[in-house]
N, C-alpha and C positions, 0 to 999 in steps of 0.2 A: 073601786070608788068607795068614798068614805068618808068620818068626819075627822078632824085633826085638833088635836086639843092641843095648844102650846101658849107660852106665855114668854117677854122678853127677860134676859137673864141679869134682871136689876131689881136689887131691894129696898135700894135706897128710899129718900124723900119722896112723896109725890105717888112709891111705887102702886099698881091696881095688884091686890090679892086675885087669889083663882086661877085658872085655866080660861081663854079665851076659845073661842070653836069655829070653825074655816071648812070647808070643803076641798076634799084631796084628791086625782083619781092619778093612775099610774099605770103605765103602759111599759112591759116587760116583754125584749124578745131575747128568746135563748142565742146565747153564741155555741155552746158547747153546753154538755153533762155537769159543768162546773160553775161557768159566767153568762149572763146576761146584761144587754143594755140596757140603761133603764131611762123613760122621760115622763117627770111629773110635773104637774099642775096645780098649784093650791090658790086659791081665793080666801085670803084671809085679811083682818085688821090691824098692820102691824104697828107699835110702837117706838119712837125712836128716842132716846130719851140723853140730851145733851148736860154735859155743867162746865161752868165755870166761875171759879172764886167763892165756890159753897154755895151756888145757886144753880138750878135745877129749869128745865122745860122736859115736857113730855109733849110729843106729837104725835098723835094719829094719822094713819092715811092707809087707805085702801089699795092692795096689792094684789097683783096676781105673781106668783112667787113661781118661776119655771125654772127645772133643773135638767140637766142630763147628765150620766154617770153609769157606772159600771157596778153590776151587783155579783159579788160572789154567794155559791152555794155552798154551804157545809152540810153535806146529805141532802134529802127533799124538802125539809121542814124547817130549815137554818139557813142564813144568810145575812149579809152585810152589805151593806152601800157608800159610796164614796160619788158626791157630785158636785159638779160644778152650777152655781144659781146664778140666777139674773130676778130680780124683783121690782116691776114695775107697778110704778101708781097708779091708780086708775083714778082719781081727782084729787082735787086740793087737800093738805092737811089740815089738821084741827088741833090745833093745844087743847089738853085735856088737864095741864098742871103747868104752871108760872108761876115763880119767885124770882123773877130779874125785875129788877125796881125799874128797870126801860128796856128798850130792846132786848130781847132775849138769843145767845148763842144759837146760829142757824144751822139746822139737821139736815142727815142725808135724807129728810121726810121732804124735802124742796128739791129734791135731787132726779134727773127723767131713770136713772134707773141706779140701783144700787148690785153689789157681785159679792159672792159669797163660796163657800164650799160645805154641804152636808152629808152627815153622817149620821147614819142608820145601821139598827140592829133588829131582825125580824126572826118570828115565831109563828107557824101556821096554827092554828090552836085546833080549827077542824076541817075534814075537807069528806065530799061526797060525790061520787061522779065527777063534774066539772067544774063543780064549787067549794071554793075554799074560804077561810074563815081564817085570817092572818090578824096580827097585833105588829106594830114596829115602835119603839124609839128612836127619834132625832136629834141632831142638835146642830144647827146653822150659826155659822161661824161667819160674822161677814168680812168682808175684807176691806169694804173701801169706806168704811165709815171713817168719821174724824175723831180727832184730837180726843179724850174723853167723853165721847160717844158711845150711849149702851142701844146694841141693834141684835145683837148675837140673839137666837131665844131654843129653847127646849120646846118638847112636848113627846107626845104618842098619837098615833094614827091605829083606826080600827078598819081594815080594809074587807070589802065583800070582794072577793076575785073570782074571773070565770075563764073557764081554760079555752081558748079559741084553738089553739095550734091545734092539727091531725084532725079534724073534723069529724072522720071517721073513724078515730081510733082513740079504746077507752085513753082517759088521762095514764091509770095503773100501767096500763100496757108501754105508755113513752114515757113515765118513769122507771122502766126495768133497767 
């Protein structure tokens, strides 16, 4: 569990500077010495952000962003992720930017759920007993946006992790 800085992968007109911050947590079960399932959760503010004919909307709407996927291990402290998303609203959007002289191009921000595929790179930075202390990069590629639609977005995630598996057995000892 943790926080997720990420931001949508648009510079154009209208765009917000910074990193935005969402709430992450992620539930990992070993398949093997090598692969794990993986199924996250994030509560974030996403952005969707439409054009057409050199005019711009940005909408907000509150998401809760579910994934499942499969994470390879490179050793104990390396790993990758590959998942499958589903990103649902959790209320009404908000235009945060308009330049359409009248209606403006309508976003997958009106849409009951949006589908995507992310991709992560993770680093344990520290770990002690049953607690570990990870960093990951993302980048969420959606799939079902429209026409000249910016929804894709980056960031990094700083996770606290705690080793449930073997109860009774040091973590060290079910990493040998």
């Amino acid at each position: 569990m943790g926080p997720y800085f990420y931001r949508t992968n648009y510079d154009g007109e209208g765009a917000e500077r910074g990193y935005r911050t969402g709430l992450n947590w992620v539930i990992i079960g070993d398949v093997n010495d090598r692969g794990s399932l993986e199924f996250t959760t994030t509560f974030m503010n996403k952005s969707f952000v439409g054009r057409k004919d050199g005019y711009v909307v940005i909408e907000d709407t509150q998401v809760v962003h579910a994934a499942a996927g499969y994470r390879r291990w490179f050793g104990s402290r390396y790993s990758a992720v590959m998942s499958l998303y589903t990103s649902y609203p959790l209320g009404d959007s908000e235009k945060v930017y308009n330049s359409f002289p009248v209606d403006p191009v309508k976003t997958y921000a009106h849409e009951n759920a949006e589908t995507g595929l992310d991709f992560g790179a993770q680093a344990e930075l520290w770990a002690q007993g049953r607690y570990a202390l990870t960093t990951e990069a993302r980048y969420s590629w959606a799939l079902t946006k429209n026409h000249d639609e910016f929804s894709d977005q980056y960031g990094f995630m700083i996770v606290l992790r705690y080793f449930f598996q073997g109860q009774n057995t040091p973590r060290e000892e079910l990493l040998k």
